[in-house]
C-alpha positions as CSV (number, residue, x, y, z in Angstrom):
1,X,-8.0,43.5,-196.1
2,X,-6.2,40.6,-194.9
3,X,-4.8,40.7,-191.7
4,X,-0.5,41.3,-191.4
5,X,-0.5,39.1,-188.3
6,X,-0.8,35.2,-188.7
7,X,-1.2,33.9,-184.9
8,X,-0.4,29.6,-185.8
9,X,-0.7,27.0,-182.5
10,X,1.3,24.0,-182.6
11,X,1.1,20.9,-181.4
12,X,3.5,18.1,-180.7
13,X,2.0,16.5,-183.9
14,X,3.6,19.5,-185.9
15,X,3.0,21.3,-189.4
16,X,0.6,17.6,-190.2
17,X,-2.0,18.9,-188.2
18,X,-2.2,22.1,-189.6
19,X,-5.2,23.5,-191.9
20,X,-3.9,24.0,-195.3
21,X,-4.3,28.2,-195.0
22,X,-2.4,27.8,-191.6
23,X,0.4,26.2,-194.0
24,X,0.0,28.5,-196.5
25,X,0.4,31.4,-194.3
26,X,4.0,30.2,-192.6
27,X,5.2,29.4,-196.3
28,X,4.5,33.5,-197.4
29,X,5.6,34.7,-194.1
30,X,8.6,37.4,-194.1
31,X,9.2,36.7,-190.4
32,X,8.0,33.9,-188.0
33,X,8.2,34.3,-184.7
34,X,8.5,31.6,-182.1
35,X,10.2,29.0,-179.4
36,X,12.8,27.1,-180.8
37,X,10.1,24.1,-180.2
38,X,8.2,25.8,-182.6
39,X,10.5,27.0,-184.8
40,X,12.0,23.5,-185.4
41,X,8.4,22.1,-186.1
42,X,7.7,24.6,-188.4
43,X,11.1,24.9,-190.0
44,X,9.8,22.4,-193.3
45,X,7.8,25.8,-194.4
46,X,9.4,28.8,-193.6
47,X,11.3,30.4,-196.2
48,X,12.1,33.6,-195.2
49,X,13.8,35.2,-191.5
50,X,13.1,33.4,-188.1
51,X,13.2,35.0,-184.5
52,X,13.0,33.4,-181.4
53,X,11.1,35.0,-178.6
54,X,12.5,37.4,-177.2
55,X,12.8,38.0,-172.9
56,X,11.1,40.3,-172.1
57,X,8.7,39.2,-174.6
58,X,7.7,42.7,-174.7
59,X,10.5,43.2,-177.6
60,X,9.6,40.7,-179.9
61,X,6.2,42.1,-179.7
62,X,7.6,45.7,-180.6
63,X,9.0,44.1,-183.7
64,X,5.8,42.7,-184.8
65,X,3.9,46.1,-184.6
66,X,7.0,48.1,-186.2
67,X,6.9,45.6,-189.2
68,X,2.8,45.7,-189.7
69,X,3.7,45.8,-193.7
70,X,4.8,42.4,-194.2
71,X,3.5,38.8,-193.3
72,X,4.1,38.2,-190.1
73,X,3.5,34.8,-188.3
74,X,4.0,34.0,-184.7
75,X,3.9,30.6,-183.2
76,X,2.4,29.3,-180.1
77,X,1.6,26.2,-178.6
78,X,-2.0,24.3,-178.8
79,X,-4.2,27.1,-178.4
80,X,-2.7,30.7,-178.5
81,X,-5.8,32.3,-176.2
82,X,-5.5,29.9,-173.5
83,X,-2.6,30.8,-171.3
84,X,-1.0,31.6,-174.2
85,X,1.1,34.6,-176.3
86,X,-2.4,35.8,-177.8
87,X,-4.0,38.1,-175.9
88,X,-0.1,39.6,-175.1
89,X,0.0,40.7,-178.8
90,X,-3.6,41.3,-179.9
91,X,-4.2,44.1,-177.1
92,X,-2.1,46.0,-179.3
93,X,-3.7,45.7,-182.4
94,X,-6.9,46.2,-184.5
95,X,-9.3,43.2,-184.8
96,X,-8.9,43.1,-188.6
97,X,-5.1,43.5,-188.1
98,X,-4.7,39.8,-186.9
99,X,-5.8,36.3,-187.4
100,X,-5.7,32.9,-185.3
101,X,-5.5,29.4,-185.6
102,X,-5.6,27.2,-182.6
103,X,-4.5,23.6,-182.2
104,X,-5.9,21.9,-180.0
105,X,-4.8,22.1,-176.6
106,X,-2.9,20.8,-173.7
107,X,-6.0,21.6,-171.3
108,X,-7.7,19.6,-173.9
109,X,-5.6,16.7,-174.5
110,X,-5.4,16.2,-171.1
111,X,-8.9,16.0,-170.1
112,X,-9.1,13.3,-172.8
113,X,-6.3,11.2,-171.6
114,X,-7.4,11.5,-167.8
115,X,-11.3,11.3,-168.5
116,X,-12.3,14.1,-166.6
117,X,-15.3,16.6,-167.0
118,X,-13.3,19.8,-168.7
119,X,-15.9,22.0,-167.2
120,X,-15.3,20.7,-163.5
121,X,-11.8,21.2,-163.7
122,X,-9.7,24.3,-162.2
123,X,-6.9,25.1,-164.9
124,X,-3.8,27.2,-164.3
125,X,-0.6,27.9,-165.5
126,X,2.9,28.2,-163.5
127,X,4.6,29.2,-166.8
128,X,6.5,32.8,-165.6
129,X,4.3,32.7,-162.5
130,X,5.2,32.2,-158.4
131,X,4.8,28.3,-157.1
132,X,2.3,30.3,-154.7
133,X,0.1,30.9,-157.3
134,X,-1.1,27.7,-156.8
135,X,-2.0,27.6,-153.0
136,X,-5.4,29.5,-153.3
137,X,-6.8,26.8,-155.8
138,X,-5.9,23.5,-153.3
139,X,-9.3,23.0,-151.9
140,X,-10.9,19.4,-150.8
141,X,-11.4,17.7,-153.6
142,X,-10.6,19.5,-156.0
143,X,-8.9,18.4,-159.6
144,X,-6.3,20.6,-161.1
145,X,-5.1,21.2,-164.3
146,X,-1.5,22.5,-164.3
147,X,0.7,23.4,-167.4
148,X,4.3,23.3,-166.3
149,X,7.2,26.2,-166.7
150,X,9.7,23.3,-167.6
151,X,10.8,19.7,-166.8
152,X,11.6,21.2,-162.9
153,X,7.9,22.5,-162.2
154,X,6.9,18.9,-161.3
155,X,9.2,18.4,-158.2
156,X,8.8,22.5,-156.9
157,X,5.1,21.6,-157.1
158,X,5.6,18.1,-155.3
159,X,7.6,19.7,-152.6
160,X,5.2,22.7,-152.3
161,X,2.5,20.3,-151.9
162,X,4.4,18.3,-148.5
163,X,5.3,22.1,-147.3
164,X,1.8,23.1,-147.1
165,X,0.6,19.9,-146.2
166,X,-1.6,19.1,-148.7
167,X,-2.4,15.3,-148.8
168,X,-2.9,14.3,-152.8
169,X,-5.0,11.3,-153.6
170,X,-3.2,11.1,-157.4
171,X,-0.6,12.9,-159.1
172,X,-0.6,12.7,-162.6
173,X,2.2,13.3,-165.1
174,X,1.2,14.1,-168.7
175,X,4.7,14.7,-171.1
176,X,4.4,15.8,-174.7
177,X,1.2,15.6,-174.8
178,X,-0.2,14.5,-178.8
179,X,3.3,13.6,-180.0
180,X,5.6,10.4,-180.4
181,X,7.0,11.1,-177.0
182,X,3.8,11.6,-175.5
183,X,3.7,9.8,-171.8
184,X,1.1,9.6,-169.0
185,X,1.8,8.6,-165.8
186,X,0.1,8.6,-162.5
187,X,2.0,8.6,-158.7
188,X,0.8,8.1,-155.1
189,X,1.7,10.5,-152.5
190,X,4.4,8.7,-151.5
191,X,6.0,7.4,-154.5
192,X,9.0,9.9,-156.4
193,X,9.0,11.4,-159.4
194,X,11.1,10.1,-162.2
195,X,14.4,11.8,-162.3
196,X,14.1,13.3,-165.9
197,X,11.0,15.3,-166.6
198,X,10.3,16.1,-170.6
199,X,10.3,19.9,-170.0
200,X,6.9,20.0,-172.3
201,X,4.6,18.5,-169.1
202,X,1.4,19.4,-167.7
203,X,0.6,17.8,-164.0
204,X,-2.9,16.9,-162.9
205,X,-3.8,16.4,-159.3
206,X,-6.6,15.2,-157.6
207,X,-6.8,16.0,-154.2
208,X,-8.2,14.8,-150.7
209,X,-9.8,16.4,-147.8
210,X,-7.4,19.0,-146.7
211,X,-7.1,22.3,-144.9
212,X,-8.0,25.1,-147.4
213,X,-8.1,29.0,-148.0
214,X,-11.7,29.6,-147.5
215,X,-13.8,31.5,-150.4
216,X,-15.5,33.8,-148.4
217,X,-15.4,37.8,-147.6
218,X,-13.8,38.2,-143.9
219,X,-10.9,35.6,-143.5
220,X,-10.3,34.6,-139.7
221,X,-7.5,36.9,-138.4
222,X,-5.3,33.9,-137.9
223,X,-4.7,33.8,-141.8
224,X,-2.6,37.2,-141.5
225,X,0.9,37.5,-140.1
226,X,0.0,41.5,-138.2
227,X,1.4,43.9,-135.5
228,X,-2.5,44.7,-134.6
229,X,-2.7,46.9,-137.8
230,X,-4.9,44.6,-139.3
231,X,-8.6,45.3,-140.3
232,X,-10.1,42.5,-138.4
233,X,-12.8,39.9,-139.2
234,X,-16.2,41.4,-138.6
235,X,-15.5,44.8,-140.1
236,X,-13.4,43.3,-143.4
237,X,-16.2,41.6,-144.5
238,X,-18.6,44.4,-143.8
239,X,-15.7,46.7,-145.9
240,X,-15.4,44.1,-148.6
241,X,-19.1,44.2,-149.6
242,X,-18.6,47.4,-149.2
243,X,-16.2,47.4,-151.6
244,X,-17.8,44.9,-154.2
245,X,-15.0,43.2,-155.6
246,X,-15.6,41.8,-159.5
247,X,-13.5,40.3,-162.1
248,X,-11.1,42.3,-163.6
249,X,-11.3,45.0,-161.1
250,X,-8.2,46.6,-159.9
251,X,-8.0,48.0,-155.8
252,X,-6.2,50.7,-154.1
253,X,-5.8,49.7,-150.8
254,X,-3.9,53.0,-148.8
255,X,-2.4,52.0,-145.6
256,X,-2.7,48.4,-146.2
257,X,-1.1,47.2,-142.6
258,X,-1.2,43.5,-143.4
259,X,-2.3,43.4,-146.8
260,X,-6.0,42.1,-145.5
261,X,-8.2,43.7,-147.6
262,X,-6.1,44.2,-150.8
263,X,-5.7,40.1,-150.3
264,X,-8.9,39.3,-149.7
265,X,-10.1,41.5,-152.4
266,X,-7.3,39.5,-155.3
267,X,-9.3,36.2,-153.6
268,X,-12.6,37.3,-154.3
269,X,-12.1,36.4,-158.2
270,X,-8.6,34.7,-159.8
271,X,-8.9,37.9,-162.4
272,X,-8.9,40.6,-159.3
273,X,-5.7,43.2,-159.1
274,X,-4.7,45.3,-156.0
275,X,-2.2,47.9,-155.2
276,X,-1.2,47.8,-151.7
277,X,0.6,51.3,-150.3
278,X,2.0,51.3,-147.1
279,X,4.8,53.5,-145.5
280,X,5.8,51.3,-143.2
281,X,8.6,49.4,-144.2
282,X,8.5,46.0,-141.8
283,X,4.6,46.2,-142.7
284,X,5.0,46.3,-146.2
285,X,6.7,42.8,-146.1
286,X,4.9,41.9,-143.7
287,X,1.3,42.4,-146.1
288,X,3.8,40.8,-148.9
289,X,4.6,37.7,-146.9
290,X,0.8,36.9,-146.1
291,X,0.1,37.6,-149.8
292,X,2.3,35.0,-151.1
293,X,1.3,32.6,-148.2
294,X,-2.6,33.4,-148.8
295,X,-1.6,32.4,-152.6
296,X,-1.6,35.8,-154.3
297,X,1.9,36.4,-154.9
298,X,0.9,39.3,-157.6
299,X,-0.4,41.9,-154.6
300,X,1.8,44.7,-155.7
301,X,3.3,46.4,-152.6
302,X,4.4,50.0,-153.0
303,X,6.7,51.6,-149.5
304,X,5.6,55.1,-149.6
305,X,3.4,58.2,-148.2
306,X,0.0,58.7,-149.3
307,X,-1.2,60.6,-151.4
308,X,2.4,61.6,-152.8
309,X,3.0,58.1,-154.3
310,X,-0.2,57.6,-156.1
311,X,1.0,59.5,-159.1
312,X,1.3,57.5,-162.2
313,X,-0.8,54.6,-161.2
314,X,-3.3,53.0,-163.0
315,X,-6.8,54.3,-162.2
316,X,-8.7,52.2,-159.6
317,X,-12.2,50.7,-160.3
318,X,-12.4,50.6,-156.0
319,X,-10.3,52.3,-153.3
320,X,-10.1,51.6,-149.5
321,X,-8.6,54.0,-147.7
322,X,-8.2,52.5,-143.6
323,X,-6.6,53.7,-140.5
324,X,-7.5,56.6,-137.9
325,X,-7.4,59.9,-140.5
326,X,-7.4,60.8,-144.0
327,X,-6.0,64.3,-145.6
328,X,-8.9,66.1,-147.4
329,X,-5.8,66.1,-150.0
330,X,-5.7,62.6,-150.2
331,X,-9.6,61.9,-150.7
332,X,-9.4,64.4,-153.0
333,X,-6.7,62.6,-155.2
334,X,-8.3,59.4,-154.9
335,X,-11.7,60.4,-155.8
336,X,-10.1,62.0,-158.8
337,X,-7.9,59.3,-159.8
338,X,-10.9,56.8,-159.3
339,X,-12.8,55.1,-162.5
340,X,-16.1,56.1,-163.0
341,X,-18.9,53.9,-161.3
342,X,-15.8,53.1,-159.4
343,X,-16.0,52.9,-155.4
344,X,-14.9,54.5,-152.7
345,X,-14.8,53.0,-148.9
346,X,-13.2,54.9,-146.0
347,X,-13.4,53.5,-142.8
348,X,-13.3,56.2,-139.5
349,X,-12.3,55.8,-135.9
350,X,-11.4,59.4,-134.6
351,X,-14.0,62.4,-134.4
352,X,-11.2,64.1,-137.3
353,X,-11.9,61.7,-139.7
354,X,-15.6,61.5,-139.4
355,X,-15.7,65.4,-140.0
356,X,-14.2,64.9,-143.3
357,X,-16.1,61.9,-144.2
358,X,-19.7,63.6,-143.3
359,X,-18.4,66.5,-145.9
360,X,-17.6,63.8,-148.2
361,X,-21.6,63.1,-147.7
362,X,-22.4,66.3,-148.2
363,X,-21.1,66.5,-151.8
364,X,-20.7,62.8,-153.0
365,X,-23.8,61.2,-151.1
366,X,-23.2,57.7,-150.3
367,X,-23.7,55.9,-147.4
368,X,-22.5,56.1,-143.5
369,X,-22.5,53.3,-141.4
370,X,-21.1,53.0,-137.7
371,X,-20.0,49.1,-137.1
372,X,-20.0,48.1,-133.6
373,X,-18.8,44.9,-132.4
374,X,-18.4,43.3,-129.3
375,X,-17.2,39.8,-128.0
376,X,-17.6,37.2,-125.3
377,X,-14.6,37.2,-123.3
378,X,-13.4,36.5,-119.6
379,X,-13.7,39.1,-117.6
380,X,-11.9,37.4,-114.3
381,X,-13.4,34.4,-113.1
382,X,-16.4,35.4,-115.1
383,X,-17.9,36.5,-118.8
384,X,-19.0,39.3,-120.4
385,X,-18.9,41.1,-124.0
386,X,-16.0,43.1,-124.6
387,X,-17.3,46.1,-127.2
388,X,-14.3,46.9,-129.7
389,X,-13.9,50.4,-131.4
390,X,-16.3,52.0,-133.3
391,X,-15.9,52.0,-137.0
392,X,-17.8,55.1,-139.1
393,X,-17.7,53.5,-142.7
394,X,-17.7,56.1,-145.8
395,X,-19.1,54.1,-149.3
396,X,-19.8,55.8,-152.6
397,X,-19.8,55.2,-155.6
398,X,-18.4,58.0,-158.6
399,X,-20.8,58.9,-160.8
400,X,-18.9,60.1,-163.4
């Protein structure tokens, strides 16, 4: 059966660099979907009804799947599956239902143009995404890849760049990219930008020696704006491999405080999720703030009373559940709502709470663990360790 769906990536060179089924496909089409960039490239073979995307997207997608019984193309640029409208519309078909094919892409045609090792190179987009996105990826050295929203991107990025203090060796502006308006130019940290941008731009920056977000488990405690309801250094690490954050995985962090661990857990892979509750109003922005400033701008924050606001969430591959006391009602709904294999990481510092968690070994298994720290401090005119509170740490993971 041939698929309904025809998923066609342009480039700036247009319908010439097409294969000839590509072609073939847009000419038979009963609806092609697209940007108006795309649309006006394309125009020389459609003969039938043209949409431009729609915002939300989400609607335009809707119309594809309620018309799966004629032709369908929808446009994209370079390659559909890389930062692209793909994966948006494929997650809601069948494999055979659909078909792609890629031009070649920006990421691509950049790394050509600059020379650089593809494989080496950190990629990202800032197309429909927070400026802050880009703060966790500035490390020394580093060269980024970054496709552009529009012909603004380039100056928010410049200016986030002198905000945070980020020295940048080169700055390289790549416009149009394969096309007759195709133009590459590089800029010092000093120099400006040109005042019109072609809003088709990717920007490539190679960077110096500068201070960074550190890729580790257990941030210092300076990183996080806190009123003391923070987990701190030693014992967020320990919770974190605790936790064992992998790609993909989505967090429930309950009684988040500053947003540490749910932060730190989105940092452990650029693919990580985590829902943040908190009841706390000034906290909740608080955890929000140091998100955005830590460069994870996607934490999503929900203002409300454990367990009652946990209905209707997507089910958590790990949840961390911090602070003095925990209802036997709320590990109950988490350990249900939890994915299988998932884990489950309670951390203890009243006698009440360890009761409930040494039940929770009774029936679950899993691990406990008392974490004691103490550190050098001045006691007077002399030194001594200071011990900290004890921490009883719950892990498990669900079985089924």
């Amino acid at each position: 059966m041939q698929p309904f769906l025809s998923i066609i990536g342009l480039t700036e060179a247009g319908i010439e660099a097409l294969c000839p089924t590509a072609r073939q496909r847009l000419q038979r089409a009963k609806l092609v979907i697209g940007g108006l960039r795309h649309l006006a490239l394309a125009e020389p073979l459609i003969n039938n009804e043209k949409q431009v995307w729609s915002n939300p997207i989400h609607i335009s997608i809707d119309t594809i799947i309620q018309q799966k019984s004629k032709p369908i193309v929808a446009l994209a640029s370079g390659d559909p599956f890389w930062y692209g409208v793909g994966p948006l519309i494929t997650r809601h078909l069948k494999r055979e239902e659909w078909e792609s094919f890629p031009g070649v892409s920006g990421y691509s045609l950049a790394h050509s143009q600059l020379g650089w090792r593809g494989q080496d190179t950190i990629t990202l987009s800032l197309c429909g995404r927070p400026i802050e996105t880009l703060r966790r990826y500035l490390t020394p050295f580093a060269r980024l890849l970054i496709l552009s929203a529009d012909g603004q991107t380039p100056y928010h990025v410049k200016n986030a760049l002198k905000q945070w203090n980020v020295p940048t060796y080169r700055f390289h502006l790549l416009e149009a990219l394969g096309g007759i308006n195709e133009h590459v130019r590089c800029f010092s940290e000093k120099d400006c930008l040109p005042e019109h941008i072609h809003p088709l731009n990717m920007i490539a920056l190679e960077l110096d020696y500068l201070p960074f977000i550190p890729a580790k488990c257990g941030l210092e405690d300076h990183w996080f704006s806190h009123d003391g309801k923070l987990t701190k250094q030693n014992i967020r690490a320990a919770t974190l491999s605790a936790l064992q954050p992998f790609p993909g995985g989505l967090l429930w962090d309950i009684g988040t405080g500053s947003g540490s661990i749910a932060i730190e857990w989105i940092l452990a892979y650029p693919t990580c999720q985590a829902i943040a509750i908190e009841h706390h109003h000034i906290r909740a922005k608080r955890a929000m703030e140091n998100a955005r400033t830590l460069g994870v701008p996607g934490l999503k924050i929900i203002e409300g009373e454990a367990p009652y606001v946990l209905e209707n969430l997507p089910e958590p591959h790990a949840v961390f559940i911090g602070g003095g006391s925990s209802s036997e009602q709320m590990i109950q709904t988490v350990w249900k709502a939890l994915k299988p294999k998932g884990r489950l990481v309670i951390n203890a510092v009243t006698s009440e709470c360890e009761m409930q968690l040494l039940e929770c070994y009774k029936h679950w298994g899993g691990t406990l663990t008392r974490l004691h720290t103490e550190h050098y401090e001045p006691i007077g005119k002399f030194h001594g360790f200071r011990p900290t509170r004890t921490i009883t740490q719950y892990a498990v993971t669900k079985s089924v």
